[in-house]
C-alpha positions as CSV (number, residue, x, y, z in Angstrom):
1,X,180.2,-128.9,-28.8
2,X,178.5,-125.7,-26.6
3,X,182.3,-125.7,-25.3
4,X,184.4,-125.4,-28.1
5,X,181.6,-123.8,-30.1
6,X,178.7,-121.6,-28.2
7,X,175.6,-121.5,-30.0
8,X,175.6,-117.7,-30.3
9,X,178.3,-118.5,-33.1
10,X,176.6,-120.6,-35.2
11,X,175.1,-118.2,-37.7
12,X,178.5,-116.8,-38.1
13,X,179.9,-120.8,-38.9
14,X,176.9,-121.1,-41.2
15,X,177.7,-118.0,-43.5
16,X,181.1,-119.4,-43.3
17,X,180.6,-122.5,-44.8
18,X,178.0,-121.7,-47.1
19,X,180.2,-119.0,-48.5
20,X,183.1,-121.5,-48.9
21,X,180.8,-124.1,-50.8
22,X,179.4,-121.5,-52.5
23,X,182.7,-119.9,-53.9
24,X,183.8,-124.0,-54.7
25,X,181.2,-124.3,-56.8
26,X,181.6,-120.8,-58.7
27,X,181.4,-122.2,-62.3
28,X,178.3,-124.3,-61.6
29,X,176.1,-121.4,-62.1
30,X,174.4,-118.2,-61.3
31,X,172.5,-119.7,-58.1
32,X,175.5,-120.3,-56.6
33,X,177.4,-117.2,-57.7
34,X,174.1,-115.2,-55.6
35,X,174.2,-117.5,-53.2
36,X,178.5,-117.1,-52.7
37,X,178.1,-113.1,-52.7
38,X,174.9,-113.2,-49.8
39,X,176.5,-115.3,-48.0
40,X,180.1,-112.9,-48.1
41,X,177.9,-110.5,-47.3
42,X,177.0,-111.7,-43.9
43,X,180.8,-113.5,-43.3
44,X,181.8,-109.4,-44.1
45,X,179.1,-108.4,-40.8
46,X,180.2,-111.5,-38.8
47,X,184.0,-110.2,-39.2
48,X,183.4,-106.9,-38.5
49,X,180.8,-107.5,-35.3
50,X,183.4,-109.7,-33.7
51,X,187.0,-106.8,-33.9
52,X,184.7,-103.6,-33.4
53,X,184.4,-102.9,-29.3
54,X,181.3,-100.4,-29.6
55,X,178.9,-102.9,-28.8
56,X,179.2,-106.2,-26.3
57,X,176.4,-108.2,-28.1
58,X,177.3,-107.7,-31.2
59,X,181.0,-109.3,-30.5
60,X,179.1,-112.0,-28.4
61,X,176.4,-112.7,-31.2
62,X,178.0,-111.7,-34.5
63,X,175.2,-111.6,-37.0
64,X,172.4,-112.6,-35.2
65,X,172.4,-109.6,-32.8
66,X,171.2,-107.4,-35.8
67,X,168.2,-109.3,-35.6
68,X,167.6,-107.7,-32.0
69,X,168.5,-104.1,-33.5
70,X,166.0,-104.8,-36.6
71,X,163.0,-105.0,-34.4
72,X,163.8,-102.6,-31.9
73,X,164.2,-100.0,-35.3
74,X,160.8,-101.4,-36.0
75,X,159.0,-102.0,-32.9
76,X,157.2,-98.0,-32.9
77,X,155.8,-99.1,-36.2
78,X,154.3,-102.7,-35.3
79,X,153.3,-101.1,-32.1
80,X,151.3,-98.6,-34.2
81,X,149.9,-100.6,-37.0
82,X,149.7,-103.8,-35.2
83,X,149.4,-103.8,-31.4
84,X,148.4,-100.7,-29.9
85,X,144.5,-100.3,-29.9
86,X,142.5,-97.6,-31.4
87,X,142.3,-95.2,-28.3
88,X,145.7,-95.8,-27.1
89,X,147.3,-92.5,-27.1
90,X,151.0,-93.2,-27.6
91,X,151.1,-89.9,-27.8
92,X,148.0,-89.8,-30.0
93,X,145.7,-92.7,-30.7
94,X,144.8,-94.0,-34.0
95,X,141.3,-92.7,-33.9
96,X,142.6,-89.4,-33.3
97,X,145.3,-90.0,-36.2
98,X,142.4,-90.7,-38.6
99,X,139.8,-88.3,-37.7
100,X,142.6,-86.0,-38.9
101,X,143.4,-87.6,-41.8
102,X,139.9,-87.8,-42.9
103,X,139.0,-84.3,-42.0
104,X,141.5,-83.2,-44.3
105,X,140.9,-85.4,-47.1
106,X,137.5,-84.1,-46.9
107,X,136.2,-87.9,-46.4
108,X,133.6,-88.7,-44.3
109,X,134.5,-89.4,-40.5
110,X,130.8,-90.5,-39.2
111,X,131.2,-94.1,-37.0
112,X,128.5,-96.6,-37.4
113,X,127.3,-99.0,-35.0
114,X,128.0,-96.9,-32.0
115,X,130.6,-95.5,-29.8
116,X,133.7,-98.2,-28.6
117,X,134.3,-96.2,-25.5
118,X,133.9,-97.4,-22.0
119,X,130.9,-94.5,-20.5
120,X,131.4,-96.0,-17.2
121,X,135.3,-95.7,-17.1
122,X,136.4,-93.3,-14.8
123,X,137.9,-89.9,-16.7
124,X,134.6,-90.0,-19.3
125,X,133.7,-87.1,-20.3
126,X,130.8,-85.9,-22.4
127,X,129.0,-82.6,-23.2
128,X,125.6,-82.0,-22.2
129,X,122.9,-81.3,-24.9
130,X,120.0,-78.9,-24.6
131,X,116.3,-80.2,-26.0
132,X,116.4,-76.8,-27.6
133,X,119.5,-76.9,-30.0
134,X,120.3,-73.9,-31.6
135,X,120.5,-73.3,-35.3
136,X,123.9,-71.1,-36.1
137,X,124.7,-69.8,-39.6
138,X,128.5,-70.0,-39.8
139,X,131.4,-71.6,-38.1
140,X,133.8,-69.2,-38.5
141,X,134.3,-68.4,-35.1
142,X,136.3,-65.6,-34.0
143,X,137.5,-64.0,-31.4
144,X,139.0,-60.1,-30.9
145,X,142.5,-59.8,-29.4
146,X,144.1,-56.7,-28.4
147,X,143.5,-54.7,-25.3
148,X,143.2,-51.0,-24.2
149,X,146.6,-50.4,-25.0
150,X,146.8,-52.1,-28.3
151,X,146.3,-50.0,-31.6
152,X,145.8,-53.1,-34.0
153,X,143.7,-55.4,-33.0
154,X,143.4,-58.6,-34.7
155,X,140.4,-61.1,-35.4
156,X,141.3,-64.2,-34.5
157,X,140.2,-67.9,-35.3
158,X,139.4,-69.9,-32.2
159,X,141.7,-72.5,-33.8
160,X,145.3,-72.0,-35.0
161,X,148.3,-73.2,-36.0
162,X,150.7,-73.8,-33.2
163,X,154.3,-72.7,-33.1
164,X,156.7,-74.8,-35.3
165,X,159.8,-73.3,-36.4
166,X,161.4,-73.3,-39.8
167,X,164.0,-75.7,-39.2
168,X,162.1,-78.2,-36.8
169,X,159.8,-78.4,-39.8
170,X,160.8,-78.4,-43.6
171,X,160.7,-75.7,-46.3
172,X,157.6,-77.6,-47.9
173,X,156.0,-77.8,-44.8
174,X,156.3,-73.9,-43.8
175,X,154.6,-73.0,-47.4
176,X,151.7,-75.6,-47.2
177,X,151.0,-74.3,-43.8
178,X,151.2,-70.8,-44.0
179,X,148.9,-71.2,-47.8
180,X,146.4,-73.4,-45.7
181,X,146.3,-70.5,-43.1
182,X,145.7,-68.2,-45.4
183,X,142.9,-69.9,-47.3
184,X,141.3,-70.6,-44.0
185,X,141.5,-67.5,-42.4
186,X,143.8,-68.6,-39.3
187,X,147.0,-67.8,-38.3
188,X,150.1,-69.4,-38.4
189,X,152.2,-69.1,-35.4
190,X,156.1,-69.3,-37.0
191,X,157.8,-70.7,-33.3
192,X,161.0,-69.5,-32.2
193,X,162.8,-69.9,-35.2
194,X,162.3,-66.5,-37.0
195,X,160.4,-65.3,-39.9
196,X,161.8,-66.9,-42.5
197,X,161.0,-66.4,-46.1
198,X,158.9,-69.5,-46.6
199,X,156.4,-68.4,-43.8
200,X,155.8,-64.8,-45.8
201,X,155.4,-67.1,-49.7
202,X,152.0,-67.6,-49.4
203,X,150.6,-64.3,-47.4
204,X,148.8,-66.0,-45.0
205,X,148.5,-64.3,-41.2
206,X,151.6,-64.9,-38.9
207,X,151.8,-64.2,-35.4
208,X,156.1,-63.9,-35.0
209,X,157.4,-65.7,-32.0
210,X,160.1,-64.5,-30.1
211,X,162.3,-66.8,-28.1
212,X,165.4,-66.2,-25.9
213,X,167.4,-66.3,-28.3
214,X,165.4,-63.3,-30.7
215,X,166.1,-65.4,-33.6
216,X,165.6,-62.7,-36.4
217,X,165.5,-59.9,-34.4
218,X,169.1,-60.4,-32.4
219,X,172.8,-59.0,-32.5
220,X,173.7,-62.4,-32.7
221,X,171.6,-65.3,-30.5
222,X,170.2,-64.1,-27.3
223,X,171.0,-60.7,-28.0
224,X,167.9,-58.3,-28.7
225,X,167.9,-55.9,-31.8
226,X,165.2,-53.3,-31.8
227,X,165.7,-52.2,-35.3
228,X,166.1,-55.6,-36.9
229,X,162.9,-56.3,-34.6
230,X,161.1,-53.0,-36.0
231,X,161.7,-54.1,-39.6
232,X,159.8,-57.1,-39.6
233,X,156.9,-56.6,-37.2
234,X,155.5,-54.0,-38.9
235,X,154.7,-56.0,-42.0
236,X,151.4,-56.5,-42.7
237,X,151.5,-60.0,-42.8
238,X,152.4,-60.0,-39.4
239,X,149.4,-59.5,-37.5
240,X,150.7,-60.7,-33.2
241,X,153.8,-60.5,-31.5
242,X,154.7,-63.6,-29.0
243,X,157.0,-63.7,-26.8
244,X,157.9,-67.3,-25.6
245,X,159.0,-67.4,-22.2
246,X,158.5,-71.2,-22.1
247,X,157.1,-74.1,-24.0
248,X,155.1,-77.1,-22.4
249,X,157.4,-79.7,-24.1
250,X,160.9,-78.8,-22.6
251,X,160.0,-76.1,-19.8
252,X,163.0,-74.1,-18.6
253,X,165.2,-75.8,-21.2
254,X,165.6,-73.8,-24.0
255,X,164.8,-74.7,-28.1
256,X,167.1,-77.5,-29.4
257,X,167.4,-77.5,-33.6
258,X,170.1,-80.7,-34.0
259,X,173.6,-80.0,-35.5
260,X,171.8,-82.5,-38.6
261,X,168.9,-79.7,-39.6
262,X,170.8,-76.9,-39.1
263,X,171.4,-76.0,-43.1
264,X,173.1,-73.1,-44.2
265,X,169.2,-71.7,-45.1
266,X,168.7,-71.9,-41.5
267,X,172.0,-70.5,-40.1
268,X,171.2,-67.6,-42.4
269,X,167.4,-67.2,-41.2
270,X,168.6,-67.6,-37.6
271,X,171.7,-65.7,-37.4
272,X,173.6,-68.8,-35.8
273,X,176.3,-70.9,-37.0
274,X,176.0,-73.9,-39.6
275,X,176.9,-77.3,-38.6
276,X,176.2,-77.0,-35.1
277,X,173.1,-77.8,-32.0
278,X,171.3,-74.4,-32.3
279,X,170.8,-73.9,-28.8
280,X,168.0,-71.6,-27.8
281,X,169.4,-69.8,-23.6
282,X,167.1,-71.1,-21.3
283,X,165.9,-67.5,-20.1
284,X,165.8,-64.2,-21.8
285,X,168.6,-61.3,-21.8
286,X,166.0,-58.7,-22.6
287,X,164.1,-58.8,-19.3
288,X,165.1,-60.9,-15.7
289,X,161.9,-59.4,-13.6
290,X,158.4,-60.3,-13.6
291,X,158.1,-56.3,-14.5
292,X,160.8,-56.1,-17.0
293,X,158.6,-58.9,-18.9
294,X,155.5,-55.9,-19.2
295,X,157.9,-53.5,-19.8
296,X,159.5,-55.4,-22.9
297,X,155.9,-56.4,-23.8
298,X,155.0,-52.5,-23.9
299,X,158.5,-51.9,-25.8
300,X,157.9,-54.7,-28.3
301,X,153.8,-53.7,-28.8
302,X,154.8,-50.0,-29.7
303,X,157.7,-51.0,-32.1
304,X,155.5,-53.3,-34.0
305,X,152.9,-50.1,-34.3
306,X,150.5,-51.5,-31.9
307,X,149.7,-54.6,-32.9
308,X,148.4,-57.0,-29.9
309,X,151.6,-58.2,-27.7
310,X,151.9,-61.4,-25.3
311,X,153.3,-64.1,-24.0
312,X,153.4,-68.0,-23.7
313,X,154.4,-70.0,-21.0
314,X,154.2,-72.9,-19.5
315,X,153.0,-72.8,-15.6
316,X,156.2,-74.2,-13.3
317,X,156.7,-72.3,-9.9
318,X,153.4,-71.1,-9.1
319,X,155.0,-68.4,-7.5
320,X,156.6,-66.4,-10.8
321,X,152.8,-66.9,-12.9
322,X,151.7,-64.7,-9.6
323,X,154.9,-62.2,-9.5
324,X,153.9,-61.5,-13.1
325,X,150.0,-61.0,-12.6
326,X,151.2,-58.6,-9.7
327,X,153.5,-56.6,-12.2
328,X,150.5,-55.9,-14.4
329,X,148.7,-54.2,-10.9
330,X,152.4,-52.1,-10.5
331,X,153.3,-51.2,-13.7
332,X,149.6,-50.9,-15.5
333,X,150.8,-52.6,-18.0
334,X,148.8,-55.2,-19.8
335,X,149.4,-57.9,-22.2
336,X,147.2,-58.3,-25.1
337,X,147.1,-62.0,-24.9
338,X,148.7,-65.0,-23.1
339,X,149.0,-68.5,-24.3
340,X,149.1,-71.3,-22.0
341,X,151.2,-74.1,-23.1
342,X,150.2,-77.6,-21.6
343,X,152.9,-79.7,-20.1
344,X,151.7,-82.2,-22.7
345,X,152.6,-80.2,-25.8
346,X,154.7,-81.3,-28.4
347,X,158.4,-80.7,-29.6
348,X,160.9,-81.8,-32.3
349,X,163.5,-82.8,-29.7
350,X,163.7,-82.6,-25.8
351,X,165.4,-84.5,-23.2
352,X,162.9,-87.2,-22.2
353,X,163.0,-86.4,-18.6
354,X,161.4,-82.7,-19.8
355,X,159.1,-84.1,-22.1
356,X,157.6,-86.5,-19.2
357,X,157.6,-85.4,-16.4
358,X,158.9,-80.8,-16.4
359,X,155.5,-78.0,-16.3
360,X,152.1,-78.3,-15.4
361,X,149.6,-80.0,-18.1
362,X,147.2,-77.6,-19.5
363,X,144.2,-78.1,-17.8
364,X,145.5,-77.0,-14.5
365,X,147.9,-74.4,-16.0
366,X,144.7,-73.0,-18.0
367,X,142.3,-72.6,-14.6
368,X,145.6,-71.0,-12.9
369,X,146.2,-68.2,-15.5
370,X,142.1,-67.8,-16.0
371,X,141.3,-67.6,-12.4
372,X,143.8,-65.1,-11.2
373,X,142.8,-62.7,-14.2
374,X,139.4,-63.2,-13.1
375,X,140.5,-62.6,-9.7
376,X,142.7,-59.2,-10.7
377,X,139.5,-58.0,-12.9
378,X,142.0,-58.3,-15.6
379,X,140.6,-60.8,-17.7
380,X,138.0,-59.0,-19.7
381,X,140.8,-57.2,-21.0
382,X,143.6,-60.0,-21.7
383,X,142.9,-62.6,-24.0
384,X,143.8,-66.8,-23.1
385,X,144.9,-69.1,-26.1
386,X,145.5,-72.0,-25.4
387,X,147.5,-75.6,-26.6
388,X,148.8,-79.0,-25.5
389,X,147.2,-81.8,-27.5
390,X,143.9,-79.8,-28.8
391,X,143.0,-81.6,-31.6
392,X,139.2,-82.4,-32.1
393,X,135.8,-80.5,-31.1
394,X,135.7,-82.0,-28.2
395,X,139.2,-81.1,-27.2
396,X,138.6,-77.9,-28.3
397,X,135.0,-77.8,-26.6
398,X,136.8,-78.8,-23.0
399,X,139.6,-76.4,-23.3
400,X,137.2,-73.6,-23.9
401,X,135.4,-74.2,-21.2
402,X,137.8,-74.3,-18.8
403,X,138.6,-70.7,-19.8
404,X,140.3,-69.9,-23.0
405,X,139.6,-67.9,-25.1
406,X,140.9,-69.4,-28.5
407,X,143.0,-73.1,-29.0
408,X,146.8,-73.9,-31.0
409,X,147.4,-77.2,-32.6
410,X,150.9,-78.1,-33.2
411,X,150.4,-81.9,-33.9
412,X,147.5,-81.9,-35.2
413,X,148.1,-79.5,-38.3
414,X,151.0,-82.0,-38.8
415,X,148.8,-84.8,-39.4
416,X,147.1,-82.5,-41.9
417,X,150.2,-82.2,-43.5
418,X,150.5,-86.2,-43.7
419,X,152.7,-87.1,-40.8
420,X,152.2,-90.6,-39.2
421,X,153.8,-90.3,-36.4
422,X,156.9,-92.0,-36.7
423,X,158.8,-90.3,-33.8
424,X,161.7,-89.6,-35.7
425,X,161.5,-85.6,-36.0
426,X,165.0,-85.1,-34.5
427,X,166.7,-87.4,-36.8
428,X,166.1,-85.4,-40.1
429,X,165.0,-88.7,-41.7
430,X,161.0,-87.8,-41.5
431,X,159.3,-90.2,-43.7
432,X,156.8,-87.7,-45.2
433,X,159.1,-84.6,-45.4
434,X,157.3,-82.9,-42.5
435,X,160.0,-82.3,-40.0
436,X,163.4,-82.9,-42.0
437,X,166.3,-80.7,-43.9
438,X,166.9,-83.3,-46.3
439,X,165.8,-81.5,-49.2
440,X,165.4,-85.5,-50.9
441,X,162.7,-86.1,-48.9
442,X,160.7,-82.9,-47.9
443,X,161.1,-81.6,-52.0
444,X,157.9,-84.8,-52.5
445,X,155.7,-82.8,-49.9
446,X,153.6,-81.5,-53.0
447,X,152.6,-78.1,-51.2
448,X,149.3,-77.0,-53.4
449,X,147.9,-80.6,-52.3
450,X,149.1,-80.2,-48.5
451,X,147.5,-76.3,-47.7
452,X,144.4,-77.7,-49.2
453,X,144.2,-80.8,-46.5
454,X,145.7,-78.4,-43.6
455,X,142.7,-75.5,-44.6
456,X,140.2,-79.1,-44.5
457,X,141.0,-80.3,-41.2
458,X,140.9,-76.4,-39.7
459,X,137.2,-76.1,-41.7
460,X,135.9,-79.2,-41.0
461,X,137.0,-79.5,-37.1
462,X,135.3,-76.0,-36.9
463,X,132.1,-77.1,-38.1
464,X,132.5,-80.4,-35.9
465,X,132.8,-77.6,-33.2
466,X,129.4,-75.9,-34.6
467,X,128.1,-79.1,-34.2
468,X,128.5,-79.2,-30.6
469,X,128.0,-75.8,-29.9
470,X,124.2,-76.5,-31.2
471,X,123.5,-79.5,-29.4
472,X,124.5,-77.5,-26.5
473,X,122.1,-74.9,-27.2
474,X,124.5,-71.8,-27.3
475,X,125.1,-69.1,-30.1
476,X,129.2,-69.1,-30.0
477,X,131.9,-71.1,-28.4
478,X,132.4,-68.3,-25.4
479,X,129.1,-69.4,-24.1
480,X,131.3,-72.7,-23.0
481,X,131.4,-72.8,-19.3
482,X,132.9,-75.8,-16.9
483,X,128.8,-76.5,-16.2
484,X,128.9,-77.7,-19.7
485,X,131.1,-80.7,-19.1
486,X,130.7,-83.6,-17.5
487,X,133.5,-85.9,-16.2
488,X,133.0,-89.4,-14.7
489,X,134.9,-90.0,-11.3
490,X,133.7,-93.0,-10.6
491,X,131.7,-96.1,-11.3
492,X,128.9,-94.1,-9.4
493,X,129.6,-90.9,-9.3
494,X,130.0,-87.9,-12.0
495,X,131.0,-84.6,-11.6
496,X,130.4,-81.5,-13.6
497,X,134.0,-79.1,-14.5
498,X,132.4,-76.5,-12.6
499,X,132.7,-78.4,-9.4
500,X,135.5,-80.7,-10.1
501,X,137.6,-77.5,-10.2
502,X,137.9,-74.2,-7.9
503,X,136.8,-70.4,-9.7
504,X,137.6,-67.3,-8.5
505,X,134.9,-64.5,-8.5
506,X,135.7,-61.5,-10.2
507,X,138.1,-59.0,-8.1
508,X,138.5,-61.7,-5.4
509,X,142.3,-61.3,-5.4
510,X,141.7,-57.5,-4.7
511,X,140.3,-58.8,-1.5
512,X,141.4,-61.4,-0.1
513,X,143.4,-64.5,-0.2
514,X,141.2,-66.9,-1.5
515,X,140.3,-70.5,-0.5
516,X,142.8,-72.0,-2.9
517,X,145.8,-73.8,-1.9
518,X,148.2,-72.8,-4.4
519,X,146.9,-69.5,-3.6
520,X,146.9,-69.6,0.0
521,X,150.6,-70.9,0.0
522,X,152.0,-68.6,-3.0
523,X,149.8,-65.4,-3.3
524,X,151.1,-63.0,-1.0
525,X,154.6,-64.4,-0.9
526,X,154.8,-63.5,-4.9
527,X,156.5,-60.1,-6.0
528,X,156.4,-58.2,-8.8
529,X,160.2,-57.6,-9.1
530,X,161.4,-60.6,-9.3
531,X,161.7,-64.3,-10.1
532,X,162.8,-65.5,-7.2
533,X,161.3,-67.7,-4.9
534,X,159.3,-66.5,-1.6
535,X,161.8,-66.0,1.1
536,X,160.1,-68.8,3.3
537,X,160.9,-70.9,0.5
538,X,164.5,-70.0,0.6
539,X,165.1,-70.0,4.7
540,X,163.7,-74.0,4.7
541,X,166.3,-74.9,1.5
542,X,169.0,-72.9,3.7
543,X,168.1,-75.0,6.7
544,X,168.2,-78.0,4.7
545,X,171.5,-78.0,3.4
546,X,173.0,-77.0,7.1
């Protein structure tokens, strides 16, 4: 029978038949007038699997290959609910998902019983306590940015909102963050997508990000506007000025808002055309030198009326991080702030080969940016923020100590906001109206209800931060040094951050070439006028391709 008949046919044959003695027996009821139309229902899928020539398995398994295609659709979903453990972080772990969710609910997130981590698993980490906790009044902890040459400084929250765009997130979402910002007392970083109008709604503090492409502030997309620039920053509202020169998710790509969430709204907010991939350039028009980056900075910092003036990045070539630190030695220019963007931060859509395995993860970007400010003398006066999956005390705690100065949370301020991570940001079909266009689904994001969880989790994390801070015996979070934390290496064998990882003394680039090996290969090669890399560098690639 397997001859004339394979077996992958047979649920095809069944629907067949069932639907023939179903339609026979028309008159004998209702049961077998349901029964007639299911079954033409699957004969209709069997027919068309076996003429279309997309798909090979469909034509060789009419019917019963959608049963494959079901669970793979599902398969994130039973992975999350079902299979994957608590601490599996895929990319964040359940217990991370709820100690969100509970922190903004306002519901208690104390664990009974004891902790269900391994201590003697290698990558532990823990903070040490002092038998002489402090007792600290507030946990509002701030932190001043804005340097000698800013005329604004601004008091910032040790933790922030992240930058999402308008577009990669919904109308809904913008509001109920920006209110939660507001009640809070943080700021809201508005991503590369421009100021739109849903970020200024609620009043709360924005720091306006500036991409390549100058989204808002452009001639059209990846031309620069000084004027259209000028307009906006000086609003009060907006308190920083960023300028993105790469983000830890999709380094050296370029933004990518799908064709799908691209709505007229957007087009409009943007300046780019409706129905198509809005396509941030992967590098900048306004600058193409490590010194023409200052100089912008300078331009940008006295057209916004002083306010404080940076950049984010994410650490690739060590090589153009260094040709930048050198520029601010040339030109005496200064940025007011940088923001170090982990290679494991977060993004609505990026090629998967970016997303895994392009930029350094934020750990060792952080101690590269800290220790050559600290080796320039520069970093009293430049401020370090700091993100890539910061999302509880401890996470906070870690990242501080390795040298920021204040911590973004993309993710995390989503799960505030009620997403569940269901991966499917690019698709504009978000479950919970987070990160979607269709106005269907992100219309139920009730915002009131939202900015009151997202203002929870940042209150509530903070005073889990407090917490720590005390047992530690310290009076603010920029008493956090790598001494504080203690990582596990071994079965046997633990190891302090302070000696797991190299520091630079103060003013030690000044003098020499420290005992470093990114430094000792890149340091003096670096220049301050441009990008390019060391000529060494170059002469072995030539010799290669002879």
């Amino acid at each position: 029978m397997e001859k004339w008949l394979p077996a992958r046919y047979f649920a095809f044959v069944i629907a067949v038949l069932v639907f023939v003695l179903a339609v026979v027996g028309w008159r004998l009821g209702t049961a077998n007038q349901v029964l007639a139309i299911v079954a033409g229902v699957f004969v209709a899928i069997g027919v068309v699997d076996m003429v279309q020539r997309k798909s090979t398995l469909r034509r060789n398994y009419p019917i019963l290959s959608h049963i494959r295609f079901f669970f793979e659709d599902v398969r994130p979903m039973l992975r999350q609910y079902v299979v994957e453990s608590d601490y599996e972080e895929v990319p964040f772990s359940q217990m991370q998902r709820s100690v969100v969710y509970q922190r903004a609910k306002r519901v208690s997130d104390v664990r009974a019983f004891g902790s269900e981590l391994d201590m003697y698993a290698e990558r532990y980490e823990w903070v040490n306590h002092s038998i002489a906790p402090t007792q600290l009044d507030g946990h509002d902890f701030r932190v001043e940015v804005g340097g000698p040459q800013c005329a604004k400084p601004y008091s910032a929250s040790v933790f922030n909102i992240s930058a999402m765009s308008f577009g990669s997130l919904s109308p809904n979402a913008i509001r109920a963050l920006n209110e939660g910002a507001r009640i809070g007392r943080f700021y809201h970083d508005t991503g590369e997508g421009s100021l739109s109008p849903y970020h200024r709604e609620n009043g709360g503090d924005i720091v306006w990000e500036l991409g390549s492409g100058y989204f808002g502030a452009c001639e059209r997309a990846g031309v620069f506007s000084e004027a259209k620039f000028a307009e906006k920053a000086v609003l009060d509202q907006v308190k920083m000025i960023e300028i993105k020169l790469s983000q830890g998710a999709k380094p050296g790509h370029g933004g990518v808002l799908p064709a799908a969430k691209v709505s007229a709204e957007i087009a409009a907010t943007r300046g780019v055309p409706m129905g198509e991939d809005c396509i941030s350039p992967a590098r900048h028009s306004a600058f193409d030198t490590p010194e023409g980056l200052l100089r912008f900075v300078a331009r940008l910092r006295e057209l916004s009326g002083g306010k404080p003036t940076g950049f984010k990045l994410a650490i690739g070539h060590p090589w153009e991080w260094f040709g930048i630190a050198k520029a601010m030695t040339t030109t005496g220019i200064l940025p007011d702030f940088i923001v170090v963007d982990g290679g494991e931060g977060g993004t609505g859509a990026a090629p998967v080969e970016f997303a895994d395995h392009v930029g350094v993860p934020l750990r060792e970007a952080l101690m590269l940016v800290h220790n050559t400010l600290v080796g320039l003398n520069l970093r009293q006066h430049i401020r370090v923020g700091a993100s890539g999956k910061v999302i509880t005390a401890i996470d906070l705690a870690r990242t501080l100590a390795l040298g920021a100065d204040w911590c973004n949370a993309a993710r995390g301020f989503m799960f505030a906001l009620g997403c569940l991570q269901s991966q499917s940001c690019h698709t504009d079909r978000c479950p919970t109206g987070v990160a979607t266009q269709d106005r269907s689904r992100w219309n139920k994001l009730d915002v009131p209800d939202k900015a009151s969880r997202v203002a929870a989790f940042h209150e509530n994390t903070l005073k889990a931060l407090k917490e720590l801070i005390q047992a530690a015996g310290l009076g603010h979070p920029d008493e956090l040094g790598p001494e504080h934390v203690i990582r596990r290496v071994s079965a046997n064998e633990v190891r302090s951050l302070a000696t797991l990882y190299p520091f630079l003394e103060p003013g030690e680039l000044l003098v020499r070439v420290p005992e470093h090996a990114v430094f000792q290969r890149f340091w003096s090669a670096a220049r301050p006028d441009t990008f390019a890399a060391p000529t060494e560098l170059s002469a072995r690639r030539a010799t290669k391709l002879r």
